[in-house]
Every structure is written in structure tokens, then in C-alpha cells.
N, C-alpha and C positions, 0 to 999 in steps of 0.2 A: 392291329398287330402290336405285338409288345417289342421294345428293342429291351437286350440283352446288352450291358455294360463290358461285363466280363466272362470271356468264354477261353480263354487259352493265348494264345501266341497269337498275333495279329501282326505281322509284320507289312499289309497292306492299307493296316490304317481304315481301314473299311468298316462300318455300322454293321450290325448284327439283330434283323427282325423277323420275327415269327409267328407264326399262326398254328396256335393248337385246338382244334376240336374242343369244346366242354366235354368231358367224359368220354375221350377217345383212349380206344382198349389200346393195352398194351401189346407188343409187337407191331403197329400199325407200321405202312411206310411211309416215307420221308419224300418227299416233292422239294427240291432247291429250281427255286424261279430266278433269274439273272435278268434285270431292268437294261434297257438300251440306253442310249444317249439322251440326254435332257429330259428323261423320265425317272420318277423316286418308285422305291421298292413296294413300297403300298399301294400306290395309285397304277401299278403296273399292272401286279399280285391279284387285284381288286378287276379291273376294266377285262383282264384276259376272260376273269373267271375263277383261276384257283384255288380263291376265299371258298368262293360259294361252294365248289363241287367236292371242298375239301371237307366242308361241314355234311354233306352231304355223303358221302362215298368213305370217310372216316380214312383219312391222313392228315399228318401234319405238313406246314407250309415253311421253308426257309426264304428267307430272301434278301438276301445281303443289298448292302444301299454302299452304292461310290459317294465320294466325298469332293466336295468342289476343289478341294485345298490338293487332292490326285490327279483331278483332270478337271478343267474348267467347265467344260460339257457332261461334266459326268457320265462319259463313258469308262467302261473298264478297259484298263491299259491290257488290253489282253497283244497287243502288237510290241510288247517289251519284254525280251525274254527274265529279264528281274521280278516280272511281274503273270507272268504267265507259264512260267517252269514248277518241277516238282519240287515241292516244300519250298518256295520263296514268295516273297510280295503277296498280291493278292490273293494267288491259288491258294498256297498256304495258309490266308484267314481264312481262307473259305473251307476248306478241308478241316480246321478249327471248329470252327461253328458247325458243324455237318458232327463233327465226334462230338460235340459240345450237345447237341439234340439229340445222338442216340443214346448216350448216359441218362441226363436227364428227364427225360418222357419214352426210357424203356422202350423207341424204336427198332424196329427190325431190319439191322445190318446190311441183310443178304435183300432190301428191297426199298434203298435208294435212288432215286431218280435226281436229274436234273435238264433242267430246259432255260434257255433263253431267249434273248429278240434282237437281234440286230450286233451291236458292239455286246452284249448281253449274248449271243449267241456265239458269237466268235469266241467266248469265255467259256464257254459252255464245251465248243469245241478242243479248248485248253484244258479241262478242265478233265473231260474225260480222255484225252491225250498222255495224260500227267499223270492221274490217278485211276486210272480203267479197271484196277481190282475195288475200287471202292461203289463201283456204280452197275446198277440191274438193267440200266438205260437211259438214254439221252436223246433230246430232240431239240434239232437248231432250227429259228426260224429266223428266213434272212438274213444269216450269219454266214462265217466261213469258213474256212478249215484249219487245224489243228498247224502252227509252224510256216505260215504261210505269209509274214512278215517278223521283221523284226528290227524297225522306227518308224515315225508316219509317213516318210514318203512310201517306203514300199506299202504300206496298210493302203492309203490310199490308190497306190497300182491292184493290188490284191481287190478292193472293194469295187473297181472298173474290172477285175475278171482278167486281170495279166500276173495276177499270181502264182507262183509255183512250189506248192507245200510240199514241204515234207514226207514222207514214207509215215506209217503208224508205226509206232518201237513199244511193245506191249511189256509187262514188269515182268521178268523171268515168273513163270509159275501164274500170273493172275489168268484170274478169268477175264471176258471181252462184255460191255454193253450190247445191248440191240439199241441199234441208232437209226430215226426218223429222222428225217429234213423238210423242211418244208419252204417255198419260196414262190412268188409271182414274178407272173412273166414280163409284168411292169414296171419291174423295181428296177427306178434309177438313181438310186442310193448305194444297194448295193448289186454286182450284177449276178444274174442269176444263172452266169456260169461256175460260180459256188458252188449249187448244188449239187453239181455231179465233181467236182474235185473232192465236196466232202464223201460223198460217195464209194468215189474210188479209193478213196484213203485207207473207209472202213472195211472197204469188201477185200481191200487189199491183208489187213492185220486179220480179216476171218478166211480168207484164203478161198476168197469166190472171185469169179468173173460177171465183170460188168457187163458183158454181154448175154451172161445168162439172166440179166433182169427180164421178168414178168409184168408188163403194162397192162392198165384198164381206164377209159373213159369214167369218171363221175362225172356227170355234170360238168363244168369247169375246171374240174382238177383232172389231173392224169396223176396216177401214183402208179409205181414201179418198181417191184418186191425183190428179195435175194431170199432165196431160204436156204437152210442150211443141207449142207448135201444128205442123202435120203431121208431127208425131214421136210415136216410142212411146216415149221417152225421160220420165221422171215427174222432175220437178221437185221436186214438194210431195208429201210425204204424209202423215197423219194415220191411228194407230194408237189407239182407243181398249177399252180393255180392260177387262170386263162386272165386278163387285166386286173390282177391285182398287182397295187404298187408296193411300197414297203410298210410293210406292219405284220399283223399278227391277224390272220381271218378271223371273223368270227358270224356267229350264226344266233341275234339276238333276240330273235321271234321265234313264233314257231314253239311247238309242245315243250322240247328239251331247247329254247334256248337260254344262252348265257353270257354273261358281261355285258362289257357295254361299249357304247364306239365315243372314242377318244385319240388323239394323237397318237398314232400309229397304232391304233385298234380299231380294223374297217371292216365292216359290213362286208360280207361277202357269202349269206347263207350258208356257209360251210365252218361251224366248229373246230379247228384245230386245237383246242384243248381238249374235248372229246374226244377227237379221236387218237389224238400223244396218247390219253391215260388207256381206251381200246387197245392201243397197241403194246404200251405197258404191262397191261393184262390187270389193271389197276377197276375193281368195279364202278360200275357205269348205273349211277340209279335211277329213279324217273322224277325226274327233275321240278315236270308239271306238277306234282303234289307235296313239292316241298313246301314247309312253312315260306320261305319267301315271294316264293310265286303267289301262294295265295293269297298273302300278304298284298301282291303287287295289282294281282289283280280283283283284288276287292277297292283298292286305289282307285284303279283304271275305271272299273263300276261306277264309282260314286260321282267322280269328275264328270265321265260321260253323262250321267243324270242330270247333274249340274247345269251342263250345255245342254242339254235337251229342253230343259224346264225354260233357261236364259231363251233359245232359239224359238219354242213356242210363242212364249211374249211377246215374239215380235209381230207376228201374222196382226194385221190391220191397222198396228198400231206406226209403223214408218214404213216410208216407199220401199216398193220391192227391191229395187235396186240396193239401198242402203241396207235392205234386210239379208240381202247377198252375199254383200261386201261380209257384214257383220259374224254371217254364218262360216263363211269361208275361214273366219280369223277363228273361230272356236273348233273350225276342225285342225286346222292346222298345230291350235295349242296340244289338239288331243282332247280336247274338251265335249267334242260331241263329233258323233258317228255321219 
């Protein structure tokens, strides 16, 4: 990612990094990623995913970075209303940087996104709270809802799930996001009675009933749609996903998968970057024949031969036992099948 020095008004003090496509056509959309606590904006941006499927799927990447000298944890203060209100503190760099990318890389206004993770997501839910004519949609993960603290003890009552947010107050005249959530049923970080507070918030400023939500089993997840009245068009939805603790799923094998598992990026054969951009209506390409994957696994090829060759060796030449041991250690590197 390149950081940007100077983008406009920054009264959050906030870093300014992004990811543009080589040769991405103009009008593309705009993807703002929001980092959680004790995570930087690259290594976030990177481990979900939405490096890769951005080169891939042809959008540009925002992703603003907190500064230690803000918050020691580098979370975003999004629990301060100085810093989580319309045009102040950090909202305000970040709605900066967000105009700062559609001037310069000729993005397409009407098909801004933003997403975040955790204190990253609670920002996210600030964010399109504050600026909702600015945004085509949003998806929080493990975060919470828009106004629903304001200093850290209440932040901390709100992230145990005794929070009590605010109403959605929409800008005279703007249009409203389609907002996904997403959260596991293990997270003891933050609690995952979030999810339907952010919920109700949304369906509240689009003027649906939480009861008219549509549920379905995947797998592990249970997701839970609002559409908009006599439309098949879903509004809201809510992703809740069976022992996952706090992070961001993801689904790293397999044909289409992507990222990688890192601190609070877990395993959970279920993409939720894939399916935020599905839901975005943002294209979805086949991932398996990108240059990276091929990339990846002509790697994985070569290594495996490697071991193979290594593990033949061994037959007669050391006890079975020690030829065991040995093999075990080369599958486990990855090294052989």
C-alpha cells in the first residue's frame, strides 16, 4: 500500500493508506477497510483479503491506520463523540481521505463501501451513522452500533452487550446504505448481542421490522435478511457464525480461497469478505485462476516434491521409527503430502 501525506483536513491525526489496482478503469468503486485494535492497516487490509480480491475484482482499497500517539492500542476512538461525530476528529479524516480518492483515481461516488473489525467496526458503524449519504454500504464485523457509548467505561458496558444506542438520524434528503453484520457466537471480546442492536438500528432508519427478518442455516452461519418492502432487494442482514470467537472468518482453502489466518483472522471455512462484496453487488471473480494462486500453487508443487524426494531417501537407509518421526515433520512443514 502507498501512504498518502496529504489529503485534506485531518483533524484525527490519522495515516492515510491505499491500494490502487495497476490499470484500474475509471469509475471503479472504493472499498474503506477500518483495522481493529493492536492491528496496522496493511497487515489487516492484507490477512482479510481485500488486497487480493481488489486486484482481482478491479476496486480501489482505503484504509486508514490509527496512531499510537490516539490511542495506545490503536483502536479508533470511535466511543468519543469528538471523534466519532459528523465532520470532527477522526470521522472527519476519514471522510478526507475517502474525497481525497475519488478526485484523484476518478472513483465512482455513488459506489463507496466501507467495512471494519472489531473497534474498526464500531468506526465503521460511526461512520455510516454520520455520513450515510456518502456510503452504497457497509459491513461490521464484531463491532457495534452507531452512538452507543460515549467514554470508555460505557464502551466497555456496550462491548459486554449492556449498551443502549441510539436511534439512526439519517441527513435530511440522503439516501440509506445496505448494511451487513456479521459476528460469532464466541466472541468474548465483544458480545454478540451487537448484532442485532446494530440491526435494529438499521432497519429502524429504513423503516422495517425486525421481525419481518428471513433466516437460513449455512453451515455454521445463520444469516437473516430484511428486504425492502415489495422488493427482493435485502437491506439488512445479519451473519451469525456457530464457535467463532472474535475476528473476521475466513475461508482459506478451497477453490476461491482468500487471506490468511492471523490475529483475529480465523479460520472458519466461511469467507466473509466474499460474501460483504456478494452482498455489495461488488463482482466476484474466480479466484482459483488468478495469477496468485497459481503463483501459490506452483510453490506448494515444488516444496511438496521436495518432501517427497527428502522422504523417499529415507526407506532402508534409518529405522522405521525415525523414518516416522521424520516424515511426520515434513508433512506438517507442508512439505510433503
Amino acid at each position: 500500500m502507498t501512504e498518502t501525506q496529504s489529503f485534506g483536513l485531518n483533524p484525527g491525526d490519522l495515516r492515510m493508506l491505499s491500494f490502487v489496482p495497476h490499470g484500474l478503469a475509471p469509475n471503479a468503486p472504493l472499498v474503506v477497510v477500518l483495522h481493529g485494535c493492536t492491528q496496522t492497516a496493511e497487515a489487516h487490509a492484507d490477512a482479510a483479503g481485500w488486497l487480493a480480491l481488489a486486484s482481482q475484482a478491479g476496486f480501489a482499497v482505503l484504509a486508514p491506520e490509527q496512531r499510537t500517539s490516539n490511542n495506545p492500542n490503536r483502536c479508533f476512538n470511535w466511543f468519543k463523540p469528538g471523534d466519532a461525530a459528523r465532520d470532527q476528529g477522526e470521522a472527519a479524516s476519514i471522510r478526507a481521505m475517502i474525497a481525497h480518492m475519488l478526485d484523484a483515481h476518478q472513483l465512482d461516488a455513488q459506489r463507496v463501501f466501507i467495512t471494519g473489525l472489531s473497534a474498526g467496526g464500531a468506526m465503521t458503524s460511526a461512520m455510516l451513522g454520520s455520513y450515510p449519504e456518502v456510503f452504497a454500504g457497509g459491513a461490521i464485523v464484531a463491532g457495534l452500533p452507531f452512538g452507543v457509548a460515549d467514554n470508555v467505561q460505557s464502551a466497555f458496558a456496550a462491548m459486554g452487550g449492556l449498551g443502549q444506542p441510539t436511534e439512526h438520524r439519517s441527513v435530511p434528503g440522503s439516501r440509506l446504505p445496505r448494511v451487513t453484520v456479521w459476528h460469532g457466537d464466541a466472541d468474548h471480546t465483544v458480545s454478540v448481542a451487537n448484532m442485532d442492536q446494530i440491526a435494529r438500528q438499521w432497519l429502524s432508519a429504513h423503516a422495517l421490522s425486525f421481525e419481518r427478518g428471513a433466516s437460513e442455516t449455512l453451515g455454521r452461519r445463520v444469516k437473516t435478511v430484511w428486504r425492502a418492502s415489495g422488493s427482493d432487494q435485502i437491506l439488512v442482514e445479519t451473519n451469525i457464525v456457530r464457535d467463532l470467537g472474535h475476528g473476521t472468518p475466513l475461508a482459506t482453502e478451497g477453490h476461491n480461497g482468500l487471506g490468511s489466518v492471523a490475529p483475529y483472522m480465523l479460520e472458519a471455512e466461511i469467507s466473509a469478505v466474499l460474501e460483504i462484496a456478494r452482498f455489495w453487488g461488488l463482482p466476484i471473480p474466480d479466484l482459483y485462476n488468478s495469477t496468485e494462486k497459481r503463483a501459490k500453487r506452483a510453490a506448494t508443487n515444488k516444496t511438496s516434491h521436495l518432501g517427497e524426494s527428502i522422504g523417499a531417501s529415507l526407506a532402508g537407509s534409518v529405522p522405521a521409527n525415525v523414518e516416522n518421526v521424520i516424515k511426520n515433520a515434513l508433512r506438517r512443514a507442508g512439505l510433503m503430502r
